[in-house]
C-alpha positions in Angstrom: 9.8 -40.9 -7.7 10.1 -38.2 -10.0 7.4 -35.8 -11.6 4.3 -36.2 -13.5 2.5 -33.7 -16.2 -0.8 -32.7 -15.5 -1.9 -29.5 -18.2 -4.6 -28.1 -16.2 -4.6 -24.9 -17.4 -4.8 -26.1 -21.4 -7.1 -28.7 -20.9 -9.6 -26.4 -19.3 -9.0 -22.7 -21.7 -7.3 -24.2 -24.4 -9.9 -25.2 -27.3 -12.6 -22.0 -25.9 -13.7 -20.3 -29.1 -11.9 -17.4 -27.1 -8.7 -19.5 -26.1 -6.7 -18.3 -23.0 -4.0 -20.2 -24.2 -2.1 -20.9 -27.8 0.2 -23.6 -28.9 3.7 -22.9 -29.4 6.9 -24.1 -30.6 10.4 -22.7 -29.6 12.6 -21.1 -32.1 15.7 -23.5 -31.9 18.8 -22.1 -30.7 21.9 -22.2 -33.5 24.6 -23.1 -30.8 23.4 -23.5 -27.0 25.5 -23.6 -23.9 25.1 -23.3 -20.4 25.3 -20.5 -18.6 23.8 -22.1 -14.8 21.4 -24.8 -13.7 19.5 -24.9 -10.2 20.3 -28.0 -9.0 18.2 -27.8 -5.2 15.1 -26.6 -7.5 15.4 -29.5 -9.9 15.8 -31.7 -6.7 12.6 -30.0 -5.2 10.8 -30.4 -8.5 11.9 -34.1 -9.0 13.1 -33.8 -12.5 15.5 -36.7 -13.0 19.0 -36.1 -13.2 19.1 -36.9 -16.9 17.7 -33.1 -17.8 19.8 -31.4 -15.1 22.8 -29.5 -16.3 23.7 -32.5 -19.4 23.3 -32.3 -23.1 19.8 -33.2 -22.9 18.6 -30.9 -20.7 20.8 -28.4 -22.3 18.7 -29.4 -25.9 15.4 -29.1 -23.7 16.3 -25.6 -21.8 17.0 -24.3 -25.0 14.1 -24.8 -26.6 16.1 -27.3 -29.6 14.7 -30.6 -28.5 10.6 -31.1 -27.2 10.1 -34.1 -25.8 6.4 -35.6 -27.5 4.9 -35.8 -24.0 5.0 -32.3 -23.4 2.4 -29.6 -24.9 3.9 -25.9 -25.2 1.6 -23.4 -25.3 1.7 -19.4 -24.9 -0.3 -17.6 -22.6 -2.5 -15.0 -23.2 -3.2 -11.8 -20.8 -4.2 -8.0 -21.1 -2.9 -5.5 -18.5 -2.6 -2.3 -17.7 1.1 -0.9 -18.5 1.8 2.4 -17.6 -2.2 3.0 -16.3 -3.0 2.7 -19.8 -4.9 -0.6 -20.7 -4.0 -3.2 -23.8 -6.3 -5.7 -23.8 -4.4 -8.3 -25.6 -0.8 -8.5 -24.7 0.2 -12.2 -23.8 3.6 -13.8 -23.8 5.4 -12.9 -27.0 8.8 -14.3 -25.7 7.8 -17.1 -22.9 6.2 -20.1 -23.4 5.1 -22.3 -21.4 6.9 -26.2 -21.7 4.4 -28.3 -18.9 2.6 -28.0 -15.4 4.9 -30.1 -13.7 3.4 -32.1 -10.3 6.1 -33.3 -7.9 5.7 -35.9 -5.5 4.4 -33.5 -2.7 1.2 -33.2 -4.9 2.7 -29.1 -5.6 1.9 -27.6 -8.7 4.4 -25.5 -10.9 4.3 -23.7 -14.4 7.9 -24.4 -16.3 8.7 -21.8 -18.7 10.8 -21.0 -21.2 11.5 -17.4 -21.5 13.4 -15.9 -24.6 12.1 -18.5 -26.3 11.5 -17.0 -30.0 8.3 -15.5 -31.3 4.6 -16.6 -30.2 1.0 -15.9 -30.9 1.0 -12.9 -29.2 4.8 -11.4 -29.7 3.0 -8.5 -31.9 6.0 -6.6 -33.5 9.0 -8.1 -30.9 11.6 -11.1 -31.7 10.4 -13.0 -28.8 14.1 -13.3 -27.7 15.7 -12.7 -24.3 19.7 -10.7 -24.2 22.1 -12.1 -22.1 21.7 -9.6 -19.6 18.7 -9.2 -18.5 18.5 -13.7 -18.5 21.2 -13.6 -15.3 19.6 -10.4 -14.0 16.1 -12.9 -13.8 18.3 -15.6 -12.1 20.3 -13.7 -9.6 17.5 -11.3 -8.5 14.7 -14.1 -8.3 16.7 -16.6 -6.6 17.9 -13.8 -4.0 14.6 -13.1 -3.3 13.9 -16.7 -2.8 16.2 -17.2 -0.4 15.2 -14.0 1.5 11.9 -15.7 2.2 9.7 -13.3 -0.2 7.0 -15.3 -2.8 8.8 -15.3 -6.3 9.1 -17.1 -9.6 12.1 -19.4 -9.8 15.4 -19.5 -11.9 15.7 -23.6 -12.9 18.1 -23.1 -15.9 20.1 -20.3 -18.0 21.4 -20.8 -21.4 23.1 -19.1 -24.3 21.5 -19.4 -27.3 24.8 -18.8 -29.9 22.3 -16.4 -31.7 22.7 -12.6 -31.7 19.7 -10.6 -29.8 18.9 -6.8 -31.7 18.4 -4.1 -29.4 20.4 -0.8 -29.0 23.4 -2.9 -30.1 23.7 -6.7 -31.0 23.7 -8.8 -28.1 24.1 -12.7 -27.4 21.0 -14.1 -26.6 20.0 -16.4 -23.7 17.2 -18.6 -22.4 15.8 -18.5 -18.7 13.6 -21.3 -17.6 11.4 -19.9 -15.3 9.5 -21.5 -12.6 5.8 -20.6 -10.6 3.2 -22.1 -8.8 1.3 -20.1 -12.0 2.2 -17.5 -14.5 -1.9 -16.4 -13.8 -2.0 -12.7 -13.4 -4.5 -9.9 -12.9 -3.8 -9.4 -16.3 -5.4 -12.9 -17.2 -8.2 -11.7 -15.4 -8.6 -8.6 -17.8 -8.1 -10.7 -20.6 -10.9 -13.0 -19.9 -13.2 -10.1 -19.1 -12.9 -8.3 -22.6 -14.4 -11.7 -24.1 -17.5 -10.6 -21.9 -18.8 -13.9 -21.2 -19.5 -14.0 -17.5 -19.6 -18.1 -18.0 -16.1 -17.7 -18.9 -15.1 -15.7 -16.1 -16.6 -17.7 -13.4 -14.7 -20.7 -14.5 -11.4 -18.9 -14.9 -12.1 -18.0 -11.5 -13.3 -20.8 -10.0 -9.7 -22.6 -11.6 -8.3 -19.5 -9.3 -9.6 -20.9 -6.3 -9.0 -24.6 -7.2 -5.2 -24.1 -8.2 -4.3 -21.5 -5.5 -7.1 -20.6 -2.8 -8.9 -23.6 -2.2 -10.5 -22.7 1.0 -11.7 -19.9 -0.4 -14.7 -23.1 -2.1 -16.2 -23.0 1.2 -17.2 -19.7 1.7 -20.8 -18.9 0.9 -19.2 -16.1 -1.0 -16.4 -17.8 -2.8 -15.3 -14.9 -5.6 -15.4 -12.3 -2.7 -13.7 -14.8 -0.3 -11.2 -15.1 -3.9 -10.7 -11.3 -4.5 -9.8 -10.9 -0.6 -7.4 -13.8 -0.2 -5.3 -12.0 -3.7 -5.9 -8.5 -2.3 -4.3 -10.0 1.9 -1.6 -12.0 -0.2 -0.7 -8.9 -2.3 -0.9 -6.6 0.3 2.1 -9.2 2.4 4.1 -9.5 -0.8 4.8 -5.5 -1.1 5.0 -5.4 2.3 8.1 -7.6 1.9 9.5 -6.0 -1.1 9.2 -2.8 0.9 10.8 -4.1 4.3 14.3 -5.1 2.3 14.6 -2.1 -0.1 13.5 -4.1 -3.2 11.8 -1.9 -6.2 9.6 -3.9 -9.0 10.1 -0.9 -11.6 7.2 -1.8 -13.4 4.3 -3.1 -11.5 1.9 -3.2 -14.3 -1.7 -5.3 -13.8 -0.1 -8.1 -16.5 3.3 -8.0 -14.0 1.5 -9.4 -10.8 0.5 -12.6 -10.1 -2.4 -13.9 -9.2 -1.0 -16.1 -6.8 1.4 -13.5 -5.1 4.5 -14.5 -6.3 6.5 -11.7 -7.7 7.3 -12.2 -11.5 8.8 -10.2 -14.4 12.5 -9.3 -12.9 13.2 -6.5 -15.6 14.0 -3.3 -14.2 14.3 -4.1 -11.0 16.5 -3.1 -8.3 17.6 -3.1 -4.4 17.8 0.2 -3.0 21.2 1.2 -1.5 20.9 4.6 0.3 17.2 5.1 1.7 15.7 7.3 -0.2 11.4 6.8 -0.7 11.6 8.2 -3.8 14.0 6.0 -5.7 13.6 5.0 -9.3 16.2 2.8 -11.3 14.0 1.6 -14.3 14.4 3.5 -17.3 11.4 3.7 -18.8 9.8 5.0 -15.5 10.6 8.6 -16.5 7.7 10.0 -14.0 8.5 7.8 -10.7 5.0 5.3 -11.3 6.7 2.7 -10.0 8.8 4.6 -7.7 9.7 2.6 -3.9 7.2 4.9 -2.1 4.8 4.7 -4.7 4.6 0.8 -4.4 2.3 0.4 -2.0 -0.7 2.5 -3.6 -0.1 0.6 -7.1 -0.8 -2.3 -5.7 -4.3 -1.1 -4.3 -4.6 0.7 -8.3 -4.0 -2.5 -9.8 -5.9 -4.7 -7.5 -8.9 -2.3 -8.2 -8.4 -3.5 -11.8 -9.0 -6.5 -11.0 -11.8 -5.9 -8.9 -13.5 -4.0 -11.8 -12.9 -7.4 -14.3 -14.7 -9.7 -11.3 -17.8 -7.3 -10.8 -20.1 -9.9 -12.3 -19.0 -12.4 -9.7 -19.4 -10.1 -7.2 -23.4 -9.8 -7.3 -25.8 -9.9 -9.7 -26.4 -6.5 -10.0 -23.9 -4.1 -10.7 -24.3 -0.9 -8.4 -24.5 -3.9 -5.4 -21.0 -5.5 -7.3 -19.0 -2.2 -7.4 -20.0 -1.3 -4.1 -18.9 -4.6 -2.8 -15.7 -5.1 -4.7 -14.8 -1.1 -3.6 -15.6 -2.6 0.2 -13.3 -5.5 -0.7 -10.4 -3.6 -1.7 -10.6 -0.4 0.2 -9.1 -3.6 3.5 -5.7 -3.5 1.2 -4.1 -0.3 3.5 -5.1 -1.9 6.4 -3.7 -5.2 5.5 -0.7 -3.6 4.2 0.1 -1.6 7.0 -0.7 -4.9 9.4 2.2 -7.2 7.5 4.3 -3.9 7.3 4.5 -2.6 10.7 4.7 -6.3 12.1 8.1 -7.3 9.8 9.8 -3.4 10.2 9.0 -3.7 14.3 10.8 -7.4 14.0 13.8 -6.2 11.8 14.5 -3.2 14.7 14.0 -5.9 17.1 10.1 -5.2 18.1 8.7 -8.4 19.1 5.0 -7.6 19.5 4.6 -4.3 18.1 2.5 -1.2 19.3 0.9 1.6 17.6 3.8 4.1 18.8 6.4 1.7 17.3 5.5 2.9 13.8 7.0 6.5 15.1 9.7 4.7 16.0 10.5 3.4 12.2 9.1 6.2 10.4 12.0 8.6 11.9 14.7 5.6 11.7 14.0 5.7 7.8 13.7 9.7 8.1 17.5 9.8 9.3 18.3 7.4 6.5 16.9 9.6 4.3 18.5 12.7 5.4 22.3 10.9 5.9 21.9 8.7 2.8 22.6 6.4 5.2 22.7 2.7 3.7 19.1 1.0 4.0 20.6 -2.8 4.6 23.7 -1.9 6.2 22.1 0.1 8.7 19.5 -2.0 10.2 22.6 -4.5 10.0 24.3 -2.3 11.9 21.9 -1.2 14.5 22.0 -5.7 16.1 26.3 -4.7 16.9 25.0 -2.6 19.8 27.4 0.1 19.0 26.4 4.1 19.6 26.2 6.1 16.8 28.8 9.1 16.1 26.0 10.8 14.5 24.2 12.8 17.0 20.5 12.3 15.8 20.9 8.6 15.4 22.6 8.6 18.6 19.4 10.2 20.2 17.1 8.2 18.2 19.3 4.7 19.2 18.9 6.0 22.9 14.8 5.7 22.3 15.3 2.6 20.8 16.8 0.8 23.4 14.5 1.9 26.1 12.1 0.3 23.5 14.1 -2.6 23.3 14.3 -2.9 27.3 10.9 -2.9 27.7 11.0 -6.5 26.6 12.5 -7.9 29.2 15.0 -10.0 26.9 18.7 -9.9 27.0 20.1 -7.9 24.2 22.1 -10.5 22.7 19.4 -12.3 22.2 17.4 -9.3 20.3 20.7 -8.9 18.2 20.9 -12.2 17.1 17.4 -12.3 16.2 17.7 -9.2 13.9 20.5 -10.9 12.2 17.9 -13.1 11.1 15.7 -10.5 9.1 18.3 -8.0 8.0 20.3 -9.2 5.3 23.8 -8.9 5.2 23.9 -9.6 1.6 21.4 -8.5 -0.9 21.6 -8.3 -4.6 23.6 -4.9 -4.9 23.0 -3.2 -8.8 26.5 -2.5 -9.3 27.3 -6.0 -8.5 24.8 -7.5 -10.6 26.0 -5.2 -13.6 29.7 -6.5 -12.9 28.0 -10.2 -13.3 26.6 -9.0 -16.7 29.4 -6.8 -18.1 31.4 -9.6 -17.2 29.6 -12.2 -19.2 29.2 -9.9 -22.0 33.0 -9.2 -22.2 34.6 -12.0 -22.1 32.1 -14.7 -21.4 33.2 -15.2 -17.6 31.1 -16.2 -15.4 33.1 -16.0 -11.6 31.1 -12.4 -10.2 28.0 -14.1 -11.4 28.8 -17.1 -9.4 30.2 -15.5 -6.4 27.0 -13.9 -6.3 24.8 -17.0 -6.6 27.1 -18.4 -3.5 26.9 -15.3 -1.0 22.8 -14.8 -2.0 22.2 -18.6 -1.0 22.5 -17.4 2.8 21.6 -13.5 3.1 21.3 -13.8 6.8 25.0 -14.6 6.9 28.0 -12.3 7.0 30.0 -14.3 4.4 33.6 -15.4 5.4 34.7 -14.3 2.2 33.7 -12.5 -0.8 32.8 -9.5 2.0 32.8 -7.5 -1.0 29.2 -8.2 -1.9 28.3 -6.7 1.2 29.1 -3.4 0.6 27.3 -0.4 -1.2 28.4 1.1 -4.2 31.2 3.9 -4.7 30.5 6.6 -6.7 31.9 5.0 -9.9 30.3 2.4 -9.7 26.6 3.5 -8.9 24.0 2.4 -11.3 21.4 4.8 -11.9 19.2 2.8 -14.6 18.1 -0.7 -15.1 16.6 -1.9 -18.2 14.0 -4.9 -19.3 15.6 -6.3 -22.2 12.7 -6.3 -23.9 
């Protein structure tokens, strides 16, 4: 049994007077090759072993060859980028190929990104570089197999056509995967048409695509706007508890459904250090890793503001609700975050002094630029620290830790199972791209893809890709290819 198509999303917002949505057609590629295919997502999606990593699917991935049963359409979305608010931004170089149904009865949005130019590409080419195409499919599938919500990496190709930024560039086509590519942006979008109609039944698609239960409230848009703001609040918590840094959480770069999306200037912090920025256009620290948190409460106050008429009928009653609503984000935020930092230390069933205990673990990183990963790796080997104020602070922890009653082993081992031993390094992903670039090899980029499959793992070989950067080989910037 394979897949079935099943346009939701177009059949519903695509023929409005104020479409959501816009047909499009890739820009064929001159000379496509493959670069890497998913083969366990294709198996979880269903899609037959004809389009898998073959001719066809290379035509298909590529964006040369449409098959007549499919209907590719661009999205449209506003957002906030930078706190400053564009309300018509949209995909200008992804485009959606098909909702695809597998035979679980789960939903997913396949999309082609670097695609060519679209409705709503403005001044851009609509084209993807190399680079940042395997930064997308290392960094997303890493996070996949780290357990954290995320779009998917189903195929890479070259496209045999040069990409213009700073410098010529090959360019390359991601196929991305979702459960939706809906964001709080989409929600901006459809409130600048200013037709509350409209709104209610983008939202009520919300609830039917991703929160279902959410139809049985006697409040369902308020039930809605809570469910987002308790499954954002556990997605940063996550980024946060393995180091990870969006570098640019704008409102049109979060999902509605809480996967995260848009892997551009992303990053996995190395040396703890809260104020951390890698993304280049970040030049005052928005989207620094300590800043995280609070951005997402910003930006899910955005989206608040674009649902005040579902929230009541009158306005002063909808802000105050929607300001009631949202104001729960720290508290769920600091719920999910204590719970996963008290489990990665070895904390069971945390209490309220526990959070003491992390704060000045993460305090000592900070101070000894000590290795975030590697040290709570470290910490589940039982060995004492030559450094005298980890030493003391390892002496608290352990009378923590005996407080449990459970042999130490069996703490140790279970910390092995929620501190990574690999993660994707920056210096390591930039060897996968400067690689690629320079002589179209492909081995770093694969070695990667092997050792991310099983972070919880030390790998029995390739130990290099567990270990931070030197000071040559630090990367101090990442860029969005855009």
């Amino acid at each position: 049994m394979t897949y079935r198509i099943d346009n939701s999303y177009a059949d519903q917002f695509a023929t409005l007077s104020q479409p959501l949505l816009v047909s499009a057609q890739p820009t064929p590629a001159s000379d496509p090759s493959w670069l890497a295919f998913n083969h366990q997502l294709a198996d979880e999606l269903a899609i037959p072993s004809a389009w898998q990593a073959t001719e066809q699917g290379l035509q298909l991935f590529s964006g040369n060859a449409i098959p007549s049963c499919l209907q590719p359409m661009t999205l449209g979305y506003a957002g906030h980028q930078f706190a400053h608010f564009v309300p018509r931004l949209g995909d200008g170089r992804a485009i959606l190929l098909s909702e695809l149904v597998n035979p679980a009865g789960e939903r997913f949005d396949v999309q082609l990104k670097g695609a060519g130019t679209t409705a709503f590409s403005r001044a851009g080419d609509g084209r993807a570089p190399l680079g940042p195409v395997l930064r997308e499919f290392i960094v997303s599938e890493a996070m996949h197999a780290l357990g954290i919500p995320t779009t998917r990496a189903l195929a890479a190709v070259t496209t045999g056509d040069w990409v213009y930024r700073e410098q010529a560039l090959p360019g390359a086509v991601l196929t991305r995967v979702a459960s939706s590519h809906l964001r709080i942006g989409t929600a901006q979008y459809v409130a600048t048409f200013a037709d509350d109609a409209l709104c209610q039944r983008f939202a009520d698609y919300v609830i039917t695509r991703h929160y279902p239960h959410c139809a049985q409230s006697e409040q369902p848009y308020q039930a809605l706007y809570t469910a987002i703001i308790d499954r954002q609040a556990k997605l940063i918590a996550q980024w946060m508890s393995v180091g990870f840094i969006h570098g640019v959480m704008n409102t049109d770069n979060m999902t509605l459904s809480g996967e995260t999306i848009d892997y551009g200037p992303c990053a996995f912090m190395e040396h703890y250090d809260p104020n951390a920025v890698y993304s280049a256009i970040d030049r005052a620290g928005r989207y620094a890793y300590k800043n995280q948190p609070g951005v997402a409460l910003w930006n899910l106050a955005r989206l608040g503001e674009a649902w005040l008429p579902l929230m009541a009928a009158d306005r002063t009653a909808a802000i105050s609700i929607a300001t009631q609503l949202v104001h729960e984000f720290p508290n769920y935020y600091e719920h999910y975050y204590n719970q996963l930092m008290a489990n990665k230390i070895g904390v069971v069933e945390p209490l309220s002094a526990d959070r003491e205990l992390i704060d000045r673990l993460l305090q000592l990183m900070a101070t000894e630029r000590l290795d975030y990963s590697q040290t709570l790796r470290w910490l589940a080997q039982g060995q004492a620290a030559a450094n005298k104020a980890l030493y003391e602070w390892q002496q608290q922890w352990q009378q923590r830790l005996a407080q449990q009653g459970q042999p130490l082993a069996q703490v140790y081992a279970r910390m092995n199972l929620l501190n990574p031993a690999v993660i994707p390094r920056n210096h390591w992903v930039e060897a996968a791209i400067s690689q690629a670039l320079e002589s179209g090899e492909l081995s770093i980029f694969n070695d990667l893809m092997t050792v991310l499959k099983t972070p919880y793992q030390e790998p029995q070989h390739l130990q290099q890709y567990t270990q931070p950067a030197n000071d040559a080989q630090r990367v101090q910037r990442t860029f969005c290819g855009t």
